[in-house]
C-alpha atoms as an extended CHARMM CRD file, in Angstrom:
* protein
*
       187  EXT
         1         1  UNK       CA            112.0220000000       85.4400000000      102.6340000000  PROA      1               0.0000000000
         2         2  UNK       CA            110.0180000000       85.2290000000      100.0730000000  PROA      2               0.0000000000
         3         3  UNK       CA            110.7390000000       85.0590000000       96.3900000000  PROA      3               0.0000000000
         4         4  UNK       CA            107.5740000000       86.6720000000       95.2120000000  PROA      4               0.0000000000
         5         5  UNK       CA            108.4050000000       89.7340000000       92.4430000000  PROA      5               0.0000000000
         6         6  UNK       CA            106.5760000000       92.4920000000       91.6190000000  PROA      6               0.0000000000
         7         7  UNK       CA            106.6460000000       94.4820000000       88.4670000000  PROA      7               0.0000000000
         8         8  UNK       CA            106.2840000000       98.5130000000       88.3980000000  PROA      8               0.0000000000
         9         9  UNK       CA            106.7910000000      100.6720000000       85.3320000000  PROA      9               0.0000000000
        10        10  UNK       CA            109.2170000000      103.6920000000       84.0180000000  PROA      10              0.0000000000
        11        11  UNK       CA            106.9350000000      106.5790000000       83.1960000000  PROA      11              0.0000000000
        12        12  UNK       CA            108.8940000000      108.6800000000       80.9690000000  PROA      12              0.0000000000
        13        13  UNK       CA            111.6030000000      109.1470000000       79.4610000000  PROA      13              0.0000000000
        14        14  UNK       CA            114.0350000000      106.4900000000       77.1670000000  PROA      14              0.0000000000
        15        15  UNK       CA            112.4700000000      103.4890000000       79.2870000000  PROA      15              0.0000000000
        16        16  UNK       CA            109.0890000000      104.9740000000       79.1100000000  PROA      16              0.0000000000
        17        17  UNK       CA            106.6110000000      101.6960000000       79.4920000000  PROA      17              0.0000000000
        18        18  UNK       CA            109.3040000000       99.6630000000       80.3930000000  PROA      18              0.0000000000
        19        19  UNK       CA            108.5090000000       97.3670000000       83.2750000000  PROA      19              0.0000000000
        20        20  UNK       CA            111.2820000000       96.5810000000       86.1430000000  PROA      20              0.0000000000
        21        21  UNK       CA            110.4910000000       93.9110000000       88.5230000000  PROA      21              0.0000000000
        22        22  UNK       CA            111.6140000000       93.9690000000       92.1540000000  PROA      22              0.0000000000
        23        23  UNK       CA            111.2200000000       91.3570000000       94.9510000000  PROA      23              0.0000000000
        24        24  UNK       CA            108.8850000000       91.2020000000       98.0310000000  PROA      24              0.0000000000
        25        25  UNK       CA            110.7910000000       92.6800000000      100.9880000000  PROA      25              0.0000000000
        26        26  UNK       CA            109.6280000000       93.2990000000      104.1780000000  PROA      26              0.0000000000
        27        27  UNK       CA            108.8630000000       97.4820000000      104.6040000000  PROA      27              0.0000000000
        28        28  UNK       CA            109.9100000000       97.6410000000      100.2770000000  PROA      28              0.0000000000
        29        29  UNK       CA            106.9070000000       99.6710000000       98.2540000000  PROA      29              0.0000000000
        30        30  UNK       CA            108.0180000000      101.8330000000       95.4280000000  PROA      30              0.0000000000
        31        31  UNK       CA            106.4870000000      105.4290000000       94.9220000000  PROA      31              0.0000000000
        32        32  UNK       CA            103.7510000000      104.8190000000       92.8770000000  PROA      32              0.0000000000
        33        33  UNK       CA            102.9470000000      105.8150000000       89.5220000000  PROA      33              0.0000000000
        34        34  UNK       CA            100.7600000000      109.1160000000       89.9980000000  PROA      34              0.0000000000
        35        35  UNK       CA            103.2360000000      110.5450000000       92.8110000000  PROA      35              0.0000000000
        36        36  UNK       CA            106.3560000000      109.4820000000       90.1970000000  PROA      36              0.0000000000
        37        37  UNK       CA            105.0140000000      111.3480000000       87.5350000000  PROA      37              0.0000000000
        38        38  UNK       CA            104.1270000000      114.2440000000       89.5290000000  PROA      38              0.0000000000
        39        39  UNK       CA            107.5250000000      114.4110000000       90.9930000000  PROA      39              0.0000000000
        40        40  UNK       CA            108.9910000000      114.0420000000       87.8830000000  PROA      40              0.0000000000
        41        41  UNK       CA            107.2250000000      116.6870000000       86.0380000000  PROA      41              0.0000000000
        42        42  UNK       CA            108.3760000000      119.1130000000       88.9530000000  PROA      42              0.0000000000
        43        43  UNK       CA            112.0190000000      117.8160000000       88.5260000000  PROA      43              0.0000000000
        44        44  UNK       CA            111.7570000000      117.9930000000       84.5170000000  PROA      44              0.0000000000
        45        45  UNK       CA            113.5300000000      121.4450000000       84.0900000000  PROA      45              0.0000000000
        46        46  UNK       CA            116.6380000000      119.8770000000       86.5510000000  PROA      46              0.0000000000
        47        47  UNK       CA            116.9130000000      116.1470000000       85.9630000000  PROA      47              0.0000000000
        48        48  UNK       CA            118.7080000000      116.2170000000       82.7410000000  PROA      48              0.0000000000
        49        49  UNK       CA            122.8760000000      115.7820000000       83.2870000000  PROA      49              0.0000000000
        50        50  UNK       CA            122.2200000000      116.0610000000       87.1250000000  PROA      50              0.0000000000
        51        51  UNK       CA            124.4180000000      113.8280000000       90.0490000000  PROA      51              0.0000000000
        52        52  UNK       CA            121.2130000000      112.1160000000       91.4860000000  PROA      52              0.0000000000
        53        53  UNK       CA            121.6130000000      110.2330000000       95.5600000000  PROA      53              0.0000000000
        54        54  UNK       CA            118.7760000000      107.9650000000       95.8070000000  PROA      54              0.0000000000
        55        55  UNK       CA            118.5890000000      106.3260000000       99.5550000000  PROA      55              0.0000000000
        56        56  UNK       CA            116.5450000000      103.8160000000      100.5600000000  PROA      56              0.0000000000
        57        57  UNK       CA            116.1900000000      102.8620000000       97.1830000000  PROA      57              0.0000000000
        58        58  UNK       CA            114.5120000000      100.0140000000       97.0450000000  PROA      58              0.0000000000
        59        59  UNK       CA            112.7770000000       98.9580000000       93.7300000000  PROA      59              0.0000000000
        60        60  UNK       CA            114.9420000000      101.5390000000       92.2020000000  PROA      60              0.0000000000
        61        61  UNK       CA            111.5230000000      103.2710000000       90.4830000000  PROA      61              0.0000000000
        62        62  UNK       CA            113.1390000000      107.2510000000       91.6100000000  PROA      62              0.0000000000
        63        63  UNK       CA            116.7230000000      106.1540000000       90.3720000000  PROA      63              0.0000000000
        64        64  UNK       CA            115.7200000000      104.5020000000       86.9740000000  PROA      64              0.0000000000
        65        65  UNK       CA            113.1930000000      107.1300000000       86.2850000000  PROA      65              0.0000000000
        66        66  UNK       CA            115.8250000000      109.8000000000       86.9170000000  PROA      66              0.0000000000
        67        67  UNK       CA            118.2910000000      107.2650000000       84.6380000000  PROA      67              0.0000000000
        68        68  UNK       CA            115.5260000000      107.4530000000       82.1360000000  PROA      68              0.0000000000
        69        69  UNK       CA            115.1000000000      111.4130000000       82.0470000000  PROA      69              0.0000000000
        70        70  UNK       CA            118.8410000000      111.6320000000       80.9430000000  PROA      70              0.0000000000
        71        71  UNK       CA            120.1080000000      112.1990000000       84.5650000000  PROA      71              0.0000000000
        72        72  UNK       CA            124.4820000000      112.0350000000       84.2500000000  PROA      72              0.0000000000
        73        73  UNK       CA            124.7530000000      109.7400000000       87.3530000000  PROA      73              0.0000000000
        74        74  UNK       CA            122.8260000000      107.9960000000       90.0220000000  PROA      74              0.0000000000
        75        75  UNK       CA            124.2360000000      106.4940000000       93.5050000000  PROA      75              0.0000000000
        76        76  UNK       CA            121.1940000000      104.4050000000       94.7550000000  PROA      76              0.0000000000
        77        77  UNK       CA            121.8930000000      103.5870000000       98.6540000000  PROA      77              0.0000000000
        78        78  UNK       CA            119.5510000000       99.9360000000       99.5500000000  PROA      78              0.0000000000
        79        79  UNK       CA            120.4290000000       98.0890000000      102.8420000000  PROA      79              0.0000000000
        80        80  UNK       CA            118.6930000000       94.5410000000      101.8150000000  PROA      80              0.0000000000
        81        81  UNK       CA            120.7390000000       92.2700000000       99.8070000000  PROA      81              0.0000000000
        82        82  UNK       CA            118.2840000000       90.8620000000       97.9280000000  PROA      82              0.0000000000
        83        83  UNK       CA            116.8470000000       94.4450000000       96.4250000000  PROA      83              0.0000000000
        84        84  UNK       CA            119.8470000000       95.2120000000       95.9900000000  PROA      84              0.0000000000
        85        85  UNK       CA            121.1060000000       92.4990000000       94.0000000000  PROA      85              0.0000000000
        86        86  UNK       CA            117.3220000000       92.6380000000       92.0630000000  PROA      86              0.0000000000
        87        87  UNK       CA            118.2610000000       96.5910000000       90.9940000000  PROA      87              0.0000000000
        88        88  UNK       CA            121.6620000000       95.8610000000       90.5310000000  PROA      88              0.0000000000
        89        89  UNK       CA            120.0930000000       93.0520000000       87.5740000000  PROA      89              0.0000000000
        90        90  UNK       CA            117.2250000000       95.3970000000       86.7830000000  PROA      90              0.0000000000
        91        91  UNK       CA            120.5080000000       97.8340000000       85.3450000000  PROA      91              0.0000000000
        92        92  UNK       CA            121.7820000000       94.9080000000       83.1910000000  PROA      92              0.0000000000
        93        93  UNK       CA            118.8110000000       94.1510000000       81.7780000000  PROA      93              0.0000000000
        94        94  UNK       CA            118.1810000000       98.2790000000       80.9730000000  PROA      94              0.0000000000
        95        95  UNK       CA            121.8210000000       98.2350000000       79.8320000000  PROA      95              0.0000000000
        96        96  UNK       CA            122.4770000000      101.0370000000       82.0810000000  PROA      96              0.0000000000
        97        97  UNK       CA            125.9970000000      102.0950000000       83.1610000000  PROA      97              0.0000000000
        98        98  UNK       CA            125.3870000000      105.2550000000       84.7710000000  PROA      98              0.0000000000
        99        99  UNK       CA            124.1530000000      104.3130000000       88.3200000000  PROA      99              0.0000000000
       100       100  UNK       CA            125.9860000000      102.1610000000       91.0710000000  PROA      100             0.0000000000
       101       101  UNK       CA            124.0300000000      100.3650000000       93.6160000000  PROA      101             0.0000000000
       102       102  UNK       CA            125.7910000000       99.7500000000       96.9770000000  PROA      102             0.0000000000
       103       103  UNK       CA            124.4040000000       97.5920000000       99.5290000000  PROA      103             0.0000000000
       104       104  UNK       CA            124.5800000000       99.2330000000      102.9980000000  PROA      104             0.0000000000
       105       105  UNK       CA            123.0790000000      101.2950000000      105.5510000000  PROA      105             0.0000000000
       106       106  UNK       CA            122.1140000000      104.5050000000      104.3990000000  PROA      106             0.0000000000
       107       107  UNK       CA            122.5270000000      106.4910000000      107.9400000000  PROA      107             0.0000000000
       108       108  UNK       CA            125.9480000000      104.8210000000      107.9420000000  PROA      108             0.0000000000
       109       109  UNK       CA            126.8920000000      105.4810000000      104.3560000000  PROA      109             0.0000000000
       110       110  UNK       CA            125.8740000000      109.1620000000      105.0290000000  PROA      110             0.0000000000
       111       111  UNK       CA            128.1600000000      109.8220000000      108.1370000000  PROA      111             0.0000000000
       112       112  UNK       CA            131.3080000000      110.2290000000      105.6730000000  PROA      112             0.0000000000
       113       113  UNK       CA            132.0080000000      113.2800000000      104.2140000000  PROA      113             0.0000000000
       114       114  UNK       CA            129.9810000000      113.6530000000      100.8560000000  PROA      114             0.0000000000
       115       115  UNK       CA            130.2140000000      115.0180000000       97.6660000000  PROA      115             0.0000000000
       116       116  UNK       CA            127.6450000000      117.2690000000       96.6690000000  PROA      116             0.0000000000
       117       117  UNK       CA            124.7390000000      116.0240000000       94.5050000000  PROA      117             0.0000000000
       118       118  UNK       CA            122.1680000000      117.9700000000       92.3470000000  PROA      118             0.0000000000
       119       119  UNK       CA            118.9240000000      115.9230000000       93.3880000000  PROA      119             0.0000000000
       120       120  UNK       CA            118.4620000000      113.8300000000       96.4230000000  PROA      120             0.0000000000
       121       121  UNK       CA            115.4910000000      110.8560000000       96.8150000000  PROA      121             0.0000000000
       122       122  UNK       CA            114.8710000000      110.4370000000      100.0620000000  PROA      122             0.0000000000
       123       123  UNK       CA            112.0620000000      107.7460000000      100.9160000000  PROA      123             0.0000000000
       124       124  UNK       CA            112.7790000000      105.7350000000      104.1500000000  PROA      124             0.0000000000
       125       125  UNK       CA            110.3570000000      102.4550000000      105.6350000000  PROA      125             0.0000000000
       126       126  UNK       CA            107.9160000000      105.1960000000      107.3620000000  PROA      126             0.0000000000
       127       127  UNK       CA            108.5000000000      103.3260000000      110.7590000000  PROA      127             0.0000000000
       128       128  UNK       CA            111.5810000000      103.6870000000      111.2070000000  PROA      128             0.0000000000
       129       129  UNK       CA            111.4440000000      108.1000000000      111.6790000000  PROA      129             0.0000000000
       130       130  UNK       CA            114.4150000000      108.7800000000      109.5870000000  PROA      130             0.0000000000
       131       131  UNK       CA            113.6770000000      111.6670000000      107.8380000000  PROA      131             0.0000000000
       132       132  UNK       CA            115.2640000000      113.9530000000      110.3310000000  PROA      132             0.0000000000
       133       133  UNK       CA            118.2650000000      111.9590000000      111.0310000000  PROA      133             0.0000000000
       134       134  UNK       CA            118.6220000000      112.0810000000      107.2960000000  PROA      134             0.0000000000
       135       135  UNK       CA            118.5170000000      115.4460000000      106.8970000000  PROA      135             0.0000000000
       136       136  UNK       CA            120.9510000000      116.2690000000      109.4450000000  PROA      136             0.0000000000
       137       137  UNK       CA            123.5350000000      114.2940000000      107.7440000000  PROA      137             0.0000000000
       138       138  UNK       CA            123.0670000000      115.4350000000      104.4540000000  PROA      138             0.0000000000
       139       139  UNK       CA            123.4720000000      118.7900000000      105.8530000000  PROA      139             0.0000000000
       140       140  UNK       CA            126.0070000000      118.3230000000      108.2390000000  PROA      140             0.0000000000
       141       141  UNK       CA            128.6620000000      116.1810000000      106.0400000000  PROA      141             0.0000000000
       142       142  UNK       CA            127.8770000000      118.1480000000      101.9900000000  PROA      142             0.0000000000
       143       143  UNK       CA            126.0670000000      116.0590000000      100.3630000000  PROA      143             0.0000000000
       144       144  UNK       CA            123.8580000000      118.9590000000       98.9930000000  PROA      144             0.0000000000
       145       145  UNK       CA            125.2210000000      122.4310000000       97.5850000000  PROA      145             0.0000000000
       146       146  UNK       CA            123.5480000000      125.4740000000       97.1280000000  PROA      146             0.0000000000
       147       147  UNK       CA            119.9370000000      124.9870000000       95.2100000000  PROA      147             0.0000000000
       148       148  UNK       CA            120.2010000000      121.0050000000       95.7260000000  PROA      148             0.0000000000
       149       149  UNK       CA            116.9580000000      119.6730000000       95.4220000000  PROA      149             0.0000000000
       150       150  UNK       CA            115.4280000000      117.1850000000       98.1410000000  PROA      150             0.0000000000
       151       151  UNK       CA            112.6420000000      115.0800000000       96.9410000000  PROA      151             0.0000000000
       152       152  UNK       CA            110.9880000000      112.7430000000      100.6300000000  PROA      152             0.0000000000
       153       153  UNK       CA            107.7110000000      111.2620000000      101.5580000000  PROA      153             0.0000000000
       154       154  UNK       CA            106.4450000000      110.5680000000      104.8200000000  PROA      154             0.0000000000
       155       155  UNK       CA            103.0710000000      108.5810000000      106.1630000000  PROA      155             0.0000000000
       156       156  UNK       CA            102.2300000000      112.2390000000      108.5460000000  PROA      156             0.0000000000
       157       157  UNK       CA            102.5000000000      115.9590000000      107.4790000000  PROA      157             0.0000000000
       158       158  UNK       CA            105.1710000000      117.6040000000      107.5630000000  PROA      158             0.0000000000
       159       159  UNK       CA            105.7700000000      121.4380000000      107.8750000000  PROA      159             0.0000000000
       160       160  UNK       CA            108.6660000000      123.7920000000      106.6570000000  PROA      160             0.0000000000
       161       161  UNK       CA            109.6760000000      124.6250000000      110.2430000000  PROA      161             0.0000000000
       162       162  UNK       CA            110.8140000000      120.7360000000      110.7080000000  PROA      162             0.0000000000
       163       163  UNK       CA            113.6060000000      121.3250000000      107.7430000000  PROA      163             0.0000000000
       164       164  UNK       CA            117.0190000000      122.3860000000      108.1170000000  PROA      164             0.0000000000
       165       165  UNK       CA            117.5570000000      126.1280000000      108.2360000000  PROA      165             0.0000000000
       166       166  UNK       CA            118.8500000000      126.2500000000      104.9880000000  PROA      166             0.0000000000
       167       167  UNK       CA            116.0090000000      124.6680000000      103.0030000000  PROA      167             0.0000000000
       168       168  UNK       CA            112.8320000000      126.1260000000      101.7700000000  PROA      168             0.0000000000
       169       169  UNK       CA            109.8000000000      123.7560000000      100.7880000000  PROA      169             0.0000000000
       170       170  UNK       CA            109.3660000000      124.3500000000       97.0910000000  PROA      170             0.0000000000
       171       171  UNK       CA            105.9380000000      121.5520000000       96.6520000000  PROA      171             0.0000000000
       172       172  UNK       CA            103.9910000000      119.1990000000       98.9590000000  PROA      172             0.0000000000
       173       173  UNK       CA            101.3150000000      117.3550000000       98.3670000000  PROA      173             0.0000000000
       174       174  UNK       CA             99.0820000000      114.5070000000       99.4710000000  PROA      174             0.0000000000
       175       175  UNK       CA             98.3350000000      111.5020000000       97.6550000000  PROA      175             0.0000000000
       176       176  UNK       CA             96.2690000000      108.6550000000       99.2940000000  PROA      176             0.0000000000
       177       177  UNK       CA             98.0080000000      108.1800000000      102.7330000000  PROA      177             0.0000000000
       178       178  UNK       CA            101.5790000000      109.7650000000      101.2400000000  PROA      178             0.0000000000
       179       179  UNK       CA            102.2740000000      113.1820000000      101.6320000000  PROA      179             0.0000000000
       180       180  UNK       CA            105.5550000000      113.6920000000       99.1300000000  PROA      180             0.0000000000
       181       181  UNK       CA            107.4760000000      117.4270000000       98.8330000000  PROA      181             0.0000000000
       182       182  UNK       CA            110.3660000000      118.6820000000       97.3580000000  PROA      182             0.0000000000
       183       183  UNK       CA            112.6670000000      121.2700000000       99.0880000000  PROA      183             0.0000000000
       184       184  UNK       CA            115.6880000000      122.8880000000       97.8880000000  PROA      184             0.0000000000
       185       185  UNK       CA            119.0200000000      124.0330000000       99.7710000000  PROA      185             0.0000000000
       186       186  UNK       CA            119.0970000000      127.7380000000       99.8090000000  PROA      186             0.0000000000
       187       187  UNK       CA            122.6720000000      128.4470000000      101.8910000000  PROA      187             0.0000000000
C-alpha cells in the first residue's frame, strides 16, 4: 500500500481550478481532464439539480465535477477503503454536504432495489469486464428512469447493439486508449 497522492483538478464550475488529491491505488486513474470536460460540456444542459450515481468512483473527479456544476445530490459507490476515506476528506475540505460516499462493492450495492437517478458515472478497473454486469443491474433493479443518462468508458469499442434494449447511444468518442459515451434510457 502505498501512501503516494496524486492531485487532479475540478474543471468547471464553483470549484473550477481547485485541486483534489487522491491516493495511489492499485487499478485507481481518474478520467482525465480533456475527456472530463468533454463529458461535461455534453451533460451541461442536465447536470444542474440532477440525483447523480457515481460507481467506481475512485478519485471522485465525475462526482465533484458534477458537485461543482450545481448537481442536487451525488451517491459515489468506491470499494477501497483508503479512496474512500481520501474522497470522503476531499468533501470536507470542499465543504460539500451534498454527496455521500459509501465504501462497498458496487455489483453488490446495485443488486437492491434502486431509486431512480438522473445521471449515472459508470467507469469500472477495465480488467475486470463489468460494464455489462453493470448495466444489467441498473436496468433490472430502477436505478435509471425514463431519459436517465449513462455516462461509461471502456479500454475496447463498444457498439449500440451491446446496450440494454432500452438505451440509445447519444455520444462516443475516443481519446488516447479510452473510448467514453453517453447513452440515455429511452423505455
Amino acid at each position: 500500500m502505498s501512501r503516494n497522492v496524486n492531485q487532479i483538478r475540478i474543471i468547471g464550475g464553483k470549484w473550477r481550478s481547485r485541486k483534489i488529491t487522491f491516493p495511489s491505488v492499485v487499478g485507481l486513474r481518474p478520467t482525465p481532464d480533456r475527456i472530463r470536460e468533454t463529458l461535461f460540456n455534453w451533460l451541461a444542459p442536465y447536470i444542474d439539480g440532477a440525483r447523480c450515481l457515481d460507481l467506481f468512483a475512485g478519485s471522485g473527479a465525475l462526482s465533484l465535477e458534477a458537485l461543482s456544476r450545481d448537481a442536487l445530490e451525488v451517491i459515489a459507490i468506491e470499494q477501497n477503503p483508503i479512496a474512500a476515506k481520501a474522497l470522503t476528506e476531499q468533501l470536507q475540505k470542499l465543504d460539500a454536504h451534498n454527496m455521500t460516499v459509501l465504501t462497498t462493492d458496487a455489483l453488490r450495492w446495485l443488486e437492491t432495489p434502486g431509486f431512480p437517478v438522473d445521471i449515472v458515472f459508470l467507469d469500472p478497473p477495465y480488467q475486470a469486464h463489468l460494464l455489462r454486469p453493470v448495466f444489467s443491474l441498473l436496468e433490472a433493479n430502477d436505478w435509471l428512469k425514463v431519459f436517465s443518462l449513462i455516462y461509461f468508458e471502456s479500454h475496447a469499442p463498444l457498439q449500440a447493439t451491446d446496450l440494454p434494449a432500452t438505451w440509445h447511444l447519444l455520444r462516443d468518442k475516443k481519446a488516447g486508449r479510452v473510448y467514453y459515451y453517453l447513452a440515455q434510457k429511452f423505455a
